[in-house]
VEXKENU-49638 format. One record per residue: residue number from 0; x, y, z of N, C-alpha, C in turn. Coordinates in steps of 0.2 Angstrom, whole numbers, plus 5000, padded with zeros to 4 digits. Layout:
<recs>
 domi n.px n.py n.pz ca.px ca.py ca.pz c.px c.py c.pz
  NUM    X    Y    Z     X     Y     Z    X    Y    Z
...
</recs>
This chain:
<recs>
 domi n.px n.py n.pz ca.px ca.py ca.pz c.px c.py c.pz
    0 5077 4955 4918  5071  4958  4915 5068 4962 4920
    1 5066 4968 4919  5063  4973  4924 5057 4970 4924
    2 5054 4969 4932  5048  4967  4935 5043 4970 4932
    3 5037 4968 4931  5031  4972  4928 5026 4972 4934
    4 5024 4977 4935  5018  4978  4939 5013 4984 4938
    5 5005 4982 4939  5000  4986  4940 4998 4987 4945
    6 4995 4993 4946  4993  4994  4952 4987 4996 4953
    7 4980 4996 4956  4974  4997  4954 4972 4998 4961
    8 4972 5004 4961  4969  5007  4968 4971 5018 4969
    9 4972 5021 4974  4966  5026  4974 4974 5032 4974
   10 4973 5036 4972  4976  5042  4971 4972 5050 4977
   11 4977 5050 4982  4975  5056  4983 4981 5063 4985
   12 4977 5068 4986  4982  5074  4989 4982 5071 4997
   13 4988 5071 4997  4988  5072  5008 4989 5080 5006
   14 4984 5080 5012  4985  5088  5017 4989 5087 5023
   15 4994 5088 5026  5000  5086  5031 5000 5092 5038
   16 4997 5090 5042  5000  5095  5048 5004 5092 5052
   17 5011 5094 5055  5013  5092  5060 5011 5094 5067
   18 5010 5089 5071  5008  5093  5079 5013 5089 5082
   19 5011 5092 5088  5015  5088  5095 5012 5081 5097
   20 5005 5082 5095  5000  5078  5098 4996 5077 5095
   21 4990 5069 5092  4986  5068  5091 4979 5071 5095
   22 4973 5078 5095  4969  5081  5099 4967 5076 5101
   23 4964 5076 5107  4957  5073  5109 4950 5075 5105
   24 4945 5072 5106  4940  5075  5102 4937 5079 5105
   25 4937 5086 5102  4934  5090  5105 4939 5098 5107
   26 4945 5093 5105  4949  5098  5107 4954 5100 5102
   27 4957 5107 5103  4959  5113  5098 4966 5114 5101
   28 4974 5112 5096  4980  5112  5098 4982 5116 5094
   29 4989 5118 5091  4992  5121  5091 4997 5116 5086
   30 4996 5115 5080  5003  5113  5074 5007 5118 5075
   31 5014 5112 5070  5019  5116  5066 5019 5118 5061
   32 5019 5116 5057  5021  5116  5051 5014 5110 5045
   33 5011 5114 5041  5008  5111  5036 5011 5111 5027
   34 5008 5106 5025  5010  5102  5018 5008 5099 5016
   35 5007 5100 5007  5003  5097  5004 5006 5091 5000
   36 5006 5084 4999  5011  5079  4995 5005 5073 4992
   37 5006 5072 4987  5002  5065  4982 5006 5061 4987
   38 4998 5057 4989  4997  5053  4990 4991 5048 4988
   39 4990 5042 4994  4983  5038  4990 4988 5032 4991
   40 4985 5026 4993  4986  5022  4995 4991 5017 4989
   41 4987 5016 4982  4987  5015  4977 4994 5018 4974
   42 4992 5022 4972  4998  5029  4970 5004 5028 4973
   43 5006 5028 4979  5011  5028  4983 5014 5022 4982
   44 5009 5015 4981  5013  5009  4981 5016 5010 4973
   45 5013 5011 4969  5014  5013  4962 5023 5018 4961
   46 5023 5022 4965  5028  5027  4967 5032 5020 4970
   47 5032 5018 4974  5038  5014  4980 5040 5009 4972
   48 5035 5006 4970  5036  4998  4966 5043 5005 4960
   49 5040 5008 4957  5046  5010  4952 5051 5013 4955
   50 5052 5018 4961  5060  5021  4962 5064 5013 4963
   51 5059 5007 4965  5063  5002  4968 5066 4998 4962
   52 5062 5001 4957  5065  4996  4949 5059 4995 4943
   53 5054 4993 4948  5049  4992  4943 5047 4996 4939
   54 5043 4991 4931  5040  4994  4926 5031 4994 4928
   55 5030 5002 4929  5022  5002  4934 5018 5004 4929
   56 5012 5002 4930  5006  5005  4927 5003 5007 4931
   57 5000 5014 4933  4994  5016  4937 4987 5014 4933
   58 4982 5011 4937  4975  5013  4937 4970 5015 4943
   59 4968 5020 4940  4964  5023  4944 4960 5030 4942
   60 4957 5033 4946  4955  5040  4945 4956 5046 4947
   61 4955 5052 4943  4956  5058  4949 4949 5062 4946
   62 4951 5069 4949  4945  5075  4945 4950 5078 4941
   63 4947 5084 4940  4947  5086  4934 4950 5093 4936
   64 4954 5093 4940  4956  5098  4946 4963 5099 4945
   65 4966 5105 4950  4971  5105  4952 4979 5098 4955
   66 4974 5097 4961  4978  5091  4963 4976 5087 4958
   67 4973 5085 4953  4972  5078  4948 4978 5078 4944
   68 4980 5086 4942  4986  5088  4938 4991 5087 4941
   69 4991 5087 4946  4997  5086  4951 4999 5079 4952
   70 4995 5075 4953  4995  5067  4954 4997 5065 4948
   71 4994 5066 4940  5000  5065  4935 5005 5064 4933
   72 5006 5072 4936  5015  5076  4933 5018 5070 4940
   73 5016 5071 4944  5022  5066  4950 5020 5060 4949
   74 5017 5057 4947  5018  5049  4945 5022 5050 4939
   75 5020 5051 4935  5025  5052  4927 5032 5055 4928
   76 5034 5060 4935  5039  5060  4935 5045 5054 4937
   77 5040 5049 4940  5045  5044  4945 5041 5039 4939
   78 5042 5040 4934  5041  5035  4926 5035 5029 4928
   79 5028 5030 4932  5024  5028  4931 5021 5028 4926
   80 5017 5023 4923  5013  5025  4916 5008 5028 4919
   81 5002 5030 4918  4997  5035  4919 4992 5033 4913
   82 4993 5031 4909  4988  5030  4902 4982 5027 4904
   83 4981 5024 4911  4974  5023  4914 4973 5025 4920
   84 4976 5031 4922  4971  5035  4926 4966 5039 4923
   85 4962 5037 4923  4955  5041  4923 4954 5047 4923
   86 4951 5054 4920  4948  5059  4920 4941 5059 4922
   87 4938 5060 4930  4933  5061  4930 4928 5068 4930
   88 4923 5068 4927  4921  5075  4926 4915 5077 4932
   89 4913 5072 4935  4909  5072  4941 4910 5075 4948
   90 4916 5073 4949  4918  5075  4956 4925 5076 4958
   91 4930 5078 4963  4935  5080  4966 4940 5074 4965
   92 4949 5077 4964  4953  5072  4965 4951 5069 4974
   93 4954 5063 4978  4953  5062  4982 4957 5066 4985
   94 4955 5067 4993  4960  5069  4997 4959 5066 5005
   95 4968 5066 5008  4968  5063  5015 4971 5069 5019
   96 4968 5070 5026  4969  5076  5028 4973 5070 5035
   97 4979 5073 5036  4984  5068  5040 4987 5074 5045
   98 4987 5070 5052  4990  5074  5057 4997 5069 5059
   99 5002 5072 5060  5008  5068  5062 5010 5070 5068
  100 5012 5066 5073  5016  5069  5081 5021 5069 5079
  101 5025 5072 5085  5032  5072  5088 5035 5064 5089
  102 5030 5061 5089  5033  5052  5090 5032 5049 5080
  103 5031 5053 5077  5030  5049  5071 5026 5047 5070
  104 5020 5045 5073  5013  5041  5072 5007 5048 5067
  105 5003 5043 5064  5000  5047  5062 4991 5047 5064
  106 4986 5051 5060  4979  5050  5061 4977 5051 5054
  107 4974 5047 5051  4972  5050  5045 4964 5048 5042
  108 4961 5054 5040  4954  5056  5037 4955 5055 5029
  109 4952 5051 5024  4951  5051  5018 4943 5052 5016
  110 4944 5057 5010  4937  5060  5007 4940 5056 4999
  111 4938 5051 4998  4936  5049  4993 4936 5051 4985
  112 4932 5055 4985  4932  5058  4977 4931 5054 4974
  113 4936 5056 4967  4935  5052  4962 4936 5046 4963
  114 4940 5041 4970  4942  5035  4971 4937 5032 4970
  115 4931 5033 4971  4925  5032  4974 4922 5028 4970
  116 4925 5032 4963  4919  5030  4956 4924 5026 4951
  117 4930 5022 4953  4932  5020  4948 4928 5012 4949
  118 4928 5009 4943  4923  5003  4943 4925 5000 4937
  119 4921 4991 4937  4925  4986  4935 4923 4988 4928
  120 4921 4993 4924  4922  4994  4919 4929 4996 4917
  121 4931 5002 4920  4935  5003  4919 4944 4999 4920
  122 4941 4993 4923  4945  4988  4924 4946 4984 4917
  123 4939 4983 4915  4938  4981  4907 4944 4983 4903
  124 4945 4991 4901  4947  4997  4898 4953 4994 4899
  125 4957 4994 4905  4963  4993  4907 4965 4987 4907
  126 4965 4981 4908  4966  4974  4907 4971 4973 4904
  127 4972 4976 4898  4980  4974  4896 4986 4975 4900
  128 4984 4981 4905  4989  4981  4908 4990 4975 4915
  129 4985 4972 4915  4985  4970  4923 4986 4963 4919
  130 4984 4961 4913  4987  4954  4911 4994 4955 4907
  131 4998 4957 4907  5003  4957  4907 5009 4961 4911
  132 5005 4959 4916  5010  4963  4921 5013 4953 4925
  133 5018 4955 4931  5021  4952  4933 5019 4949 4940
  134 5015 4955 4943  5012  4957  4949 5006 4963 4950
  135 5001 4962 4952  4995  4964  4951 4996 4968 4960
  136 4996 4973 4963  4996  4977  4968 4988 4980 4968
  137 4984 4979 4973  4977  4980  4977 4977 4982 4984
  138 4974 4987 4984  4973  4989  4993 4963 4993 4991
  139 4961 4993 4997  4953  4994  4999 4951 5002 4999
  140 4955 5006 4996  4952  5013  4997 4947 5015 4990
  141 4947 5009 4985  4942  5011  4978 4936 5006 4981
  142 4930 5006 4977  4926  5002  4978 4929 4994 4977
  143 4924 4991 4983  4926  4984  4983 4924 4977 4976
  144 4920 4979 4973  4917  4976  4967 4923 4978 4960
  145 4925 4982 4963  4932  4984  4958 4937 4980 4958
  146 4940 4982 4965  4946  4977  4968 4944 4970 4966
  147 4937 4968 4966  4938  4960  4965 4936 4959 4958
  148 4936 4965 4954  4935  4962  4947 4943 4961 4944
  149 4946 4966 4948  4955  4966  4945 4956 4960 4947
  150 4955 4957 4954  4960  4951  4955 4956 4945 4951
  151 4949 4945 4948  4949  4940  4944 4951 4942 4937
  152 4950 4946 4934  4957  4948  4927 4963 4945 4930
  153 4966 4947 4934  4973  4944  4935 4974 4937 4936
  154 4968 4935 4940  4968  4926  4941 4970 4923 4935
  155 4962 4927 4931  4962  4920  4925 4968 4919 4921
  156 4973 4925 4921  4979  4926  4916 4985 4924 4920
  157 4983 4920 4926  4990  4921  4930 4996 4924 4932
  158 4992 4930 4933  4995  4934  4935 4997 4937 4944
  159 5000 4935 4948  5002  4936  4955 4996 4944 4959
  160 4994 4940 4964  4987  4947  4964 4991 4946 4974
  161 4994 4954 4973  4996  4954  4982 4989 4959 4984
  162 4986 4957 4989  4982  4965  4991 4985 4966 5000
  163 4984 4971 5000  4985  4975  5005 4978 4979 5007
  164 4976 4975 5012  4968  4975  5016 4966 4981 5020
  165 4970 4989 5016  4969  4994  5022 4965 4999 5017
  166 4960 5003 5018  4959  5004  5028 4952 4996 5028
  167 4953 4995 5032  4952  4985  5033 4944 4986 5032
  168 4940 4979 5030  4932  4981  5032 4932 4971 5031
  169 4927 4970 5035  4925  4962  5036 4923 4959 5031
  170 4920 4960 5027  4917  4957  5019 4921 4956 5015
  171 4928 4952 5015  4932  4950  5011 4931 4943 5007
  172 4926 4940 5010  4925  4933  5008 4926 4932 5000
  173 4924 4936 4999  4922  4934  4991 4931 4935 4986
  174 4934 4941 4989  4939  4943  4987 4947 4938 4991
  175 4946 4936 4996  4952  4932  5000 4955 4927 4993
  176 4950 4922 4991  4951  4919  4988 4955 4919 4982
  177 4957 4927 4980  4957  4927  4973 4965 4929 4975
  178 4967 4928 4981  4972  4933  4985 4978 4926 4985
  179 4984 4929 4981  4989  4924  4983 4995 4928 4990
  180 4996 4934 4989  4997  4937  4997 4995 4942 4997
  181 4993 4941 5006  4989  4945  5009 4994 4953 5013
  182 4993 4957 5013  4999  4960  5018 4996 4964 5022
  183 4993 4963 5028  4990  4970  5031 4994 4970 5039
  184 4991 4974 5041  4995  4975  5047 4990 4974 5053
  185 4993 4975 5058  4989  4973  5066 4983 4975 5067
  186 4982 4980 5066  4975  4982  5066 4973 4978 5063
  187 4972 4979 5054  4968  4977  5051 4969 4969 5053
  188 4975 4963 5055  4972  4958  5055 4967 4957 5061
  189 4968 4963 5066  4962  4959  5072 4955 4960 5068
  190 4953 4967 5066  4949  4968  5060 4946 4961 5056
  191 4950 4959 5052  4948  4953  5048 4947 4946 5051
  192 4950 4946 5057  4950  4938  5061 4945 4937 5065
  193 4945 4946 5069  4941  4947  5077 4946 4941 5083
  194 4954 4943 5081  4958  4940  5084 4963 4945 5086
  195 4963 4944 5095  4969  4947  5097 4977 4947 5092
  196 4982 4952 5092  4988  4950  5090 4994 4953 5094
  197 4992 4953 5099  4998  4958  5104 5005 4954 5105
  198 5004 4947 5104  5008  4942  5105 5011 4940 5101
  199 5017 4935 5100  5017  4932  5092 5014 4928 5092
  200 5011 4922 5098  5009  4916  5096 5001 4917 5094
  201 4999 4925 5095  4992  4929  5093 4992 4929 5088
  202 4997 4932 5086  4999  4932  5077 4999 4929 5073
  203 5004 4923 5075  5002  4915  5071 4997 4912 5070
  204 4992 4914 5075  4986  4910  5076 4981 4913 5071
  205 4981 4920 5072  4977  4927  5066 4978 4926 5060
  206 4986 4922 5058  4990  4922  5053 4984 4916 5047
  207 4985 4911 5052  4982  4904  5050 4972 4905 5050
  208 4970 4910 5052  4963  4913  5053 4963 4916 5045
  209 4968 4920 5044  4967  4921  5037 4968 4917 5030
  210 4973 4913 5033  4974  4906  5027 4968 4902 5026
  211 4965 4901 5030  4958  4898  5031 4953 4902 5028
  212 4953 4910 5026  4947  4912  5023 4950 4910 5016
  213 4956 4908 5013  4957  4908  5004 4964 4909 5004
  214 4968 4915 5008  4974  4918  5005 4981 4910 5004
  215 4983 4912 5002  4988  4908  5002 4994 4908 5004
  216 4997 4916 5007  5005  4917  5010 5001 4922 5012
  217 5002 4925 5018  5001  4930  5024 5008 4933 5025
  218 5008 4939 5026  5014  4943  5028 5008 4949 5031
  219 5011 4948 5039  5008  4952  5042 5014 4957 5047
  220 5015 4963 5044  5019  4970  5045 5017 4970 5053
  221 5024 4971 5057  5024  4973  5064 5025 4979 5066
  222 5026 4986 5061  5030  4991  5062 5038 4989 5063
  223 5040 4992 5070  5048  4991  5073 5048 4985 5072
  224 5044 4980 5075  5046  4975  5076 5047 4970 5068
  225 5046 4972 5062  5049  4968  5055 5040 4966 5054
  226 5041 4960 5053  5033  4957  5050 5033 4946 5050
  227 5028 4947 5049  5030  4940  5050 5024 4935 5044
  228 5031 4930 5041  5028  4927  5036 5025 4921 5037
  229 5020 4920 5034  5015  4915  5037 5015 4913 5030
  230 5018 4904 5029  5017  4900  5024 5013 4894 5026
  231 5010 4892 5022  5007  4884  5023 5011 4881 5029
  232 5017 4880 5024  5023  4876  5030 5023 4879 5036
  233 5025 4886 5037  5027  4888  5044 5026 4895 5043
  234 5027 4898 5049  5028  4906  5051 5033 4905 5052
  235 5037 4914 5051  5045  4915  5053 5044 4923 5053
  236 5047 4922 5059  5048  4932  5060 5053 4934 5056
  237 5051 4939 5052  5057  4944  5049 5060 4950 5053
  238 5065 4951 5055  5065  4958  5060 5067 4963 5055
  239 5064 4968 5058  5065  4973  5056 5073 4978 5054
  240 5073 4983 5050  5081  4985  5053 5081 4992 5058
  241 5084 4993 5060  5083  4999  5064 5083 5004 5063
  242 5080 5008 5062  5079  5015  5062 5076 5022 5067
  243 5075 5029 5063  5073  5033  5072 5068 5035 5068
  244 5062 5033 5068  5055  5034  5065 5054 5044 5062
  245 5051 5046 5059  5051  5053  5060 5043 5055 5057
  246 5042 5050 5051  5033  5052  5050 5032 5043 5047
  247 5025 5040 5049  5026  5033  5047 5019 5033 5042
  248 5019 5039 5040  5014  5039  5035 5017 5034 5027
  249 5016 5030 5025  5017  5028  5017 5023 5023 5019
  250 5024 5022 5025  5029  5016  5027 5027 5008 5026
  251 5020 5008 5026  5017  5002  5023 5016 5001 5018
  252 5016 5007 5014  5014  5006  5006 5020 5006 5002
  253 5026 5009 5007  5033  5005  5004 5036 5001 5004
  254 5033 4998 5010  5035  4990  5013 5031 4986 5008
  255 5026 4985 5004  5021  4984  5000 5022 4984 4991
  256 5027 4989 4993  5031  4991  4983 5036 4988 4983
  257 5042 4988 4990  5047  4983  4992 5046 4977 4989
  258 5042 4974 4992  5041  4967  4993 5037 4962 4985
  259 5033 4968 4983  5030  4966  4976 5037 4966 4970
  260 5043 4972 4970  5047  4971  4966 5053 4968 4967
  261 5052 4965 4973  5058  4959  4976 5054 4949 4972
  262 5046 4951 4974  5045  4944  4970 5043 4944 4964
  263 5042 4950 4962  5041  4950  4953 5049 4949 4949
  264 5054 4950 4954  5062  4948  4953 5063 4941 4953
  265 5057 4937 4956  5058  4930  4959 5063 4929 4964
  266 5065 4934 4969  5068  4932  4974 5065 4927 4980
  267 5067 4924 4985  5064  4921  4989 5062 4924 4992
  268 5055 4922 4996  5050  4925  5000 5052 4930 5006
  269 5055 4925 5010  5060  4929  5014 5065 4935 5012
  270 5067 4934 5008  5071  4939  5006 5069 4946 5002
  271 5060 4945 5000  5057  4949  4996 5055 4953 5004
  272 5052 4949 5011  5049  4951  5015 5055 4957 5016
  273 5063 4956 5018  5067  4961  5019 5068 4965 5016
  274 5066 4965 5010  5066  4971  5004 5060 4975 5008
  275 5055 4972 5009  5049  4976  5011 5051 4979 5019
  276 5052 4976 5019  5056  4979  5029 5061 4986 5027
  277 5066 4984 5024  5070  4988  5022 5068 4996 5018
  278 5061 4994 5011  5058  5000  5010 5054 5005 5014
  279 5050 5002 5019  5046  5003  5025 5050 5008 5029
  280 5058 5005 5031  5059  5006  5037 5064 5014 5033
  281 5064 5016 5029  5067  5021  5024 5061 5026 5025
  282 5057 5023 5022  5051  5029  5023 5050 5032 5030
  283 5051 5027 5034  5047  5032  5042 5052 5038 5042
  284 5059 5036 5042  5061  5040  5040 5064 5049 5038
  285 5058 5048 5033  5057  5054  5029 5048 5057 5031
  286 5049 5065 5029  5041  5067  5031 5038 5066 5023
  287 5033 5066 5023  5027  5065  5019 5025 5056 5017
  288 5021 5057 5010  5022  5051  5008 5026 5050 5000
  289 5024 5051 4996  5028  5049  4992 5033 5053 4993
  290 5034 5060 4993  5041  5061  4998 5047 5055 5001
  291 5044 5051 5004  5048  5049  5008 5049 5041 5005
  292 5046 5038 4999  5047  5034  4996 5056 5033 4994
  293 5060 5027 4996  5066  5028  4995 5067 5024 4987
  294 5075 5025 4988  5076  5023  4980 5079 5014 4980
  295 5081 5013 4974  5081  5004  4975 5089 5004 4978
  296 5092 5009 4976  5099  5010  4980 5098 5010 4987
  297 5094 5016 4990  5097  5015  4996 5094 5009 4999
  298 5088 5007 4996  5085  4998  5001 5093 4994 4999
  299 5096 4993 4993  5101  4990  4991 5105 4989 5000
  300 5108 4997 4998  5112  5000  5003 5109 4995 5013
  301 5105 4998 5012  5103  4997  5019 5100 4988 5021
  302 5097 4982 5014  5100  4978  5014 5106 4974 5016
  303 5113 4977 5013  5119  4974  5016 5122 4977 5019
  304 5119 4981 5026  5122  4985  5032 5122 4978 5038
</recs>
């Protein structure tokens, strides 16, 4: 049975520069090459969950613009539903203006837009799709009274609510609870704990600081180094598979579509973690962000290497 998944979070255009180097403040270098690719936190997992298999629904907003036409046409191309992205007549599709180095790392700036104004009305409107879905997909770029009105829609109907805590902010109390996994990555869990994590036994310790606010299964993403699963029972490091990084933009948010359409398949946790490893590690990869989102083949493929 094809997994069912929603996704309720933020659609924007990246604007892409390659440099050498991330400037200092203040200071004026020299790109390569610039490009513009749909992105959005939201969108991209929405992208990753279907090339991987999944039957997606978007929710979310755009303007009434250029790029809002363009986030459409390319979700609906990669068979996203779209029937609850929003037309707003107020303000601008979002945009993230992203700088990428020669090592693969990025910086990224997000303006908002219409992300800005999607609200738990419009949650209301959409509800069908988030209670009959298989897995509920949430990350932090829309307003936060939204995010926690989808994961209680998703609660009461028992529906699986993963969020992905970026770009991170302290005031999850209210939200942890509703969360049966958690996925964020290093930063954000020093962010959410005010716990070092440079070590593993930092990690473990950060891991069980988040089980203790409400979530239930912690999966916290290492980059190279895989991610590490934090169950009631125990923690276990997942390693990563090798690869030669090339841009790490949307690497987490295919680590994240990986891992939601490996447990909406009811695979074992671990085994959903490597799916998420495995999509992650396909994207660095590739330049852009949905761009660089791979197919359920190649994770297939790169699973049994």
């Amino acid at each position: 049975m094809t997994p069912r998944i929603a996704v309720v979070g933020s659609l924007n255009m990246d604007l892409v520069t390659r440099t050498p180097r991330i400037p200092m403040p203040g200071e004026t270098i020299i790109g390569h090459e610039f490009f513009t690719a749909p992105g959005g936190k939201g969108a991209n997992q929405a992208v990753a969950a279907a090339r991987l298999g999944g039957q997606v629904t978007m929710i979310g907003r755009v303007g009434q613009d250029d790029f809002g036409t363009a986030m459409r046409q390319t979700l609906t191309k990669d068979g996203v539903d779209c029937t609850y992205v929003f037309s707003d007549e107020k303000t601008r599709t979002g945009i993230a203006s992203i700088l990428v180095d020669d090592a693969g790392q990025n910086s990224i700036v997000v303006a908002p837009g219409a992300n800005a104004r999607l609200s738990p009305n419009d949650i209301e409107v959409a509800q069908h799709a988030i209670i009959h879905a298989d897995v509920l997909l949430l990350q932090l770029e829309i307003p936060l009274e939204t995010v926690i009105h989808a994961a209680e829609v998703a609660q009461k109907h028992g529906v699986t609510v993963v969020l992905n805590p970026a770009p991170a902010r302290p005031d999850l109390s209210e939200l942890l609870p509703l969360v049966d996994f958690l996925i964020p990555n290093e930063s954000e869990t020093a962010l959410l704990t005010g716990l070092s994590v440079k070590t593993e036994e930092e990690a473990i310790a950060a891991t069980h600081e988040l089980r203790r606010q409400g979530v239930d299964v912690v999966i916290l993403t290492l980059g190279e180094r895989g991610a590490l699963l934090a169950q009631p029972e125990n923690a276990q490091h997942v390693p990563a598979f090798p690869i030669q990084p090339v841009d790490t933009t949307a690497a987490g948010d295919a680590f994240v579509g990986g891992f939601a359409v490996a447990l909406a398949e009811k695979r074992a946790l671990t085994e959903a973690v490597r799916w998420g490893n495995a999509a992650g590690g396909l994207a660095a990869t590739q330049l852009g962000a949905q761009p660089s989102l791979p197919t359920r083949q190649a994770v297939l493929d790169m699973l049994a290497s």
